[in-house]
C-alpha positions as CSV (number, residue, x, y, z in Angstrom):
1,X,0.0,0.0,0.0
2,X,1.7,3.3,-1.1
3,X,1.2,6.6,1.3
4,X,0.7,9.8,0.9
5,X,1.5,12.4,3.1
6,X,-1.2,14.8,4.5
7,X,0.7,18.0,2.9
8,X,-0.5,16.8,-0.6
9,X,-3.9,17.0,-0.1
10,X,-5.3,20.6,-0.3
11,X,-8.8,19.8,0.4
12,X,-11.1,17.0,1.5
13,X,-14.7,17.5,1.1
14,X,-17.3,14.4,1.7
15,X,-19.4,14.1,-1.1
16,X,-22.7,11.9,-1.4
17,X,-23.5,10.0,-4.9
18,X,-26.3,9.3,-6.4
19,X,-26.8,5.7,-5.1
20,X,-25.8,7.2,-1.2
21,X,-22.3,6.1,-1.0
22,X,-20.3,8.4,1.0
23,X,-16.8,9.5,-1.4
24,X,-13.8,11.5,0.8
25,X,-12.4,13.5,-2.6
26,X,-8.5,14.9,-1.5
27,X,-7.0,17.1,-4.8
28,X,-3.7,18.4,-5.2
29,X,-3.8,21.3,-7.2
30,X,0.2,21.6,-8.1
31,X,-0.2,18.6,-10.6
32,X,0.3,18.6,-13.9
33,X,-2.7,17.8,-16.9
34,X,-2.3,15.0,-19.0
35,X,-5.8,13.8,-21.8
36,X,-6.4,10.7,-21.1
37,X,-9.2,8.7,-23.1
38,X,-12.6,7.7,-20.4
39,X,-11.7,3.9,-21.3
40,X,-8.5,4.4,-20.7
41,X,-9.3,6.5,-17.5
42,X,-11.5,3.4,-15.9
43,X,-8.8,1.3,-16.8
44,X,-6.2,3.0,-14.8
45,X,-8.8,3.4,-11.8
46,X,-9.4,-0.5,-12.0
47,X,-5.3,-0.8,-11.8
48,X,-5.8,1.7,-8.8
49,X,-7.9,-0.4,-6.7
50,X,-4.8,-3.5,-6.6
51,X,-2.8,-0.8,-5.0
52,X,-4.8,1.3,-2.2
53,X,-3.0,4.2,-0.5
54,X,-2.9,5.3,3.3
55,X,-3.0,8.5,3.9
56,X,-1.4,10.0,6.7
57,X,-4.0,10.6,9.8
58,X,-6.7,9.1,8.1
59,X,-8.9,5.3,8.8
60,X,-9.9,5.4,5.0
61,X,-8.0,3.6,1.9
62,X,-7.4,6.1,-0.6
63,X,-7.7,5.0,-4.7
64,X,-5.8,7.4,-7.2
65,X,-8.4,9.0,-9.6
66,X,-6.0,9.6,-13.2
67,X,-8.8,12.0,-14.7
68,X,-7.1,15.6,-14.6
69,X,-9.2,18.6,-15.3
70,X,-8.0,22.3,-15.0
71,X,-10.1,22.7,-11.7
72,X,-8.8,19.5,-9.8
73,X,-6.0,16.9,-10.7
74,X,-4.0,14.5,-9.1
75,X,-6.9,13.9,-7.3
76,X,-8.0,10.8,-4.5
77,X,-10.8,8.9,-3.1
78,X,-11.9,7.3,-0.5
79,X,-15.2,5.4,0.1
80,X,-16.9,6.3,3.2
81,X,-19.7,3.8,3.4
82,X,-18.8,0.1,3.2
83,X,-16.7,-0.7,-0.7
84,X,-17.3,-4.3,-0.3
85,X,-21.0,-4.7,-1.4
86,X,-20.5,-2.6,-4.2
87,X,-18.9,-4.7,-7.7
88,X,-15.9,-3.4,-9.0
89,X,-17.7,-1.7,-12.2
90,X,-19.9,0.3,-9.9
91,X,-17.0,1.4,-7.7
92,X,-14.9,2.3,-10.5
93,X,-17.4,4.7,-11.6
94,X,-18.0,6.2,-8.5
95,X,-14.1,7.1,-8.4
96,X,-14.8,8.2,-11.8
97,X,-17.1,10.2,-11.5
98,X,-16.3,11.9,-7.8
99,X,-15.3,16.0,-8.2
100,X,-15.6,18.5,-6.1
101,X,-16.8,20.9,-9.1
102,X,-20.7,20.6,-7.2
103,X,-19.4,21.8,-3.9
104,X,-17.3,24.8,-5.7
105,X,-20.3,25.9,-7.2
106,X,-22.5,26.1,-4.6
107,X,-19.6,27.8,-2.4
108,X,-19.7,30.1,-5.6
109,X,-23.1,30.5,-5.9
110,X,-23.3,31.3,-1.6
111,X,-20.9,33.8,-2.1
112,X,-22.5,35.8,-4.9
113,X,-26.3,35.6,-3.5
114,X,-25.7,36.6,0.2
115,X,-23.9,40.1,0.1
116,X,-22.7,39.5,3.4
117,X,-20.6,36.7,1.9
118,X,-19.0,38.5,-0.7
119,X,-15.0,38.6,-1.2
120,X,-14.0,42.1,0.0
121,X,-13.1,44.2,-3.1
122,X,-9.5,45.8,-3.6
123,X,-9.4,49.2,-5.3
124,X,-6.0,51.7,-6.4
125,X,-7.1,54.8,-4.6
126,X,-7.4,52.0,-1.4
127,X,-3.7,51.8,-1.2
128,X,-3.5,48.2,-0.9
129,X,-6.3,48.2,1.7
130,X,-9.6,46.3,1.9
131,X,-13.3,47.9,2.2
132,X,-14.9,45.1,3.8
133,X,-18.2,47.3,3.9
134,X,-20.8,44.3,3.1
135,X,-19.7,42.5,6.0
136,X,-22.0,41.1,8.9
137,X,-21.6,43.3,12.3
138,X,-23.6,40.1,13.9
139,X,-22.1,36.4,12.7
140,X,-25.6,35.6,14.0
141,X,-26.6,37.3,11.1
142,X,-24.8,35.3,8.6
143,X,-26.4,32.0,10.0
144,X,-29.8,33.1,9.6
145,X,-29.3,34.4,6.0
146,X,-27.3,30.9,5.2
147,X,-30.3,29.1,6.7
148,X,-32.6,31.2,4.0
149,X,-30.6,30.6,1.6
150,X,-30.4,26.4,2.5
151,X,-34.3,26.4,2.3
152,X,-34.7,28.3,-0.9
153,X,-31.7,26.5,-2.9
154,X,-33.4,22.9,-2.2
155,X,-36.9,23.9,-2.0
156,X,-37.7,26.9,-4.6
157,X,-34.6,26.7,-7.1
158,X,-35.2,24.6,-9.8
159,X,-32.0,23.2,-11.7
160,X,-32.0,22.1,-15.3
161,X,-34.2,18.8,-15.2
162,X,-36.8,21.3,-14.2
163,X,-36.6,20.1,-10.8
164,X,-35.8,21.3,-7.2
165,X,-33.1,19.0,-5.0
166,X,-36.1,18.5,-2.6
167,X,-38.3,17.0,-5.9
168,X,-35.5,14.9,-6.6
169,X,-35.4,13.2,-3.0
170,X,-39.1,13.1,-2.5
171,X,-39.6,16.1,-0.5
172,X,-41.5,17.7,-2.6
173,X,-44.2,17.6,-5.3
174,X,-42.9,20.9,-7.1
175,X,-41.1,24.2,-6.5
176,X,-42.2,26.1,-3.8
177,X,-42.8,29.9,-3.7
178,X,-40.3,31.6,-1.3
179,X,-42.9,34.0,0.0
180,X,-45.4,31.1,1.3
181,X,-42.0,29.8,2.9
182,X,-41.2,33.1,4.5
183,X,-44.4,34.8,5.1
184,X,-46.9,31.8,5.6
């Protein structure tokens, strides 16, 4: 089993699939890009599986993921929920398939919708100094708006199969208007 010390990963974010099994993703982002075919991609993630790798301070067994993309490369996985009844064609396109591109966008998409989020903007006549003006006086503040924003993402925002993440789950029968969820 090879190992890889905890200074390569940059970021670990759990991620849930599609059939609930709990991936761990870890990227580098100092690697370099290579174009390899899918084929050949599921190929070298079956190889991956005969050699596991420990990372350090970590319980899970860690598979290399070849596919490198601009946004995230070099990248690792680790199944949280238990590997062994899943068949090797299933897991292999679970490693496949695992990014951390959903969570970026959603971090993105917090950021830009809640004003209180927003990166503080530099300016020349600042003199290298930050206006932080849309900043929350009260963190209390920021929890509530997040928790606005939580309901209206998976209950009133409809992605593009027409549907909201509470449809898909069988939470709902249909969007819901954000002013019967705030003022009901």
């Amino acid at each position: 089993m090879g190992q890889i010390s905890g200074q390569a990963s940059e970021s670990r974010v759990p991620e849930k699939t599609s059939d609930n099994v709990d991936l761990n993703v870890c990227v580098n982002p100092t690697c370099q890009n290579f174009n390899i075919s899918p084929s050949q991609s599921r190929q070298l993630i079956r190889d991956s599986l005969e050699a596991p790798y420990e990372m350090n301070g970590s319980r899970e067994v860690w598979f290399n993921n070849p596919i490198n993309r601009i946004y995230e490369c070099d990248k690792y996985v680790a199944v949280l929920t238990d590997a062994e009844r899943l068949s090797e064609g299933k897991l292999v396109e679970f490693i496949y398939r695992a990014s951390l591109h959903p969570i970026d966008n959603f971090f993105q998409m917090v950021r830009r919708r809640l004003s209180l989020l927003e990166r503080p903007m530099h300016s020349e006549s600042n003199n290298g100094r930050v206006w932080t003006g849309k900043s929350a006086y009260n963190p209390a503040m920021v929890d509530k708006m997040l928790q606005i924003l939580r309901v209206y993402y998976n209950f009133c925002l409809v992605g593009k199969d027409k549907k909201t993440p509470a449809e898909r789950l069988g939470l709902a029968r249909g969007p819901v208007e954000i002013r019967k969820i705030l003022h009901p």
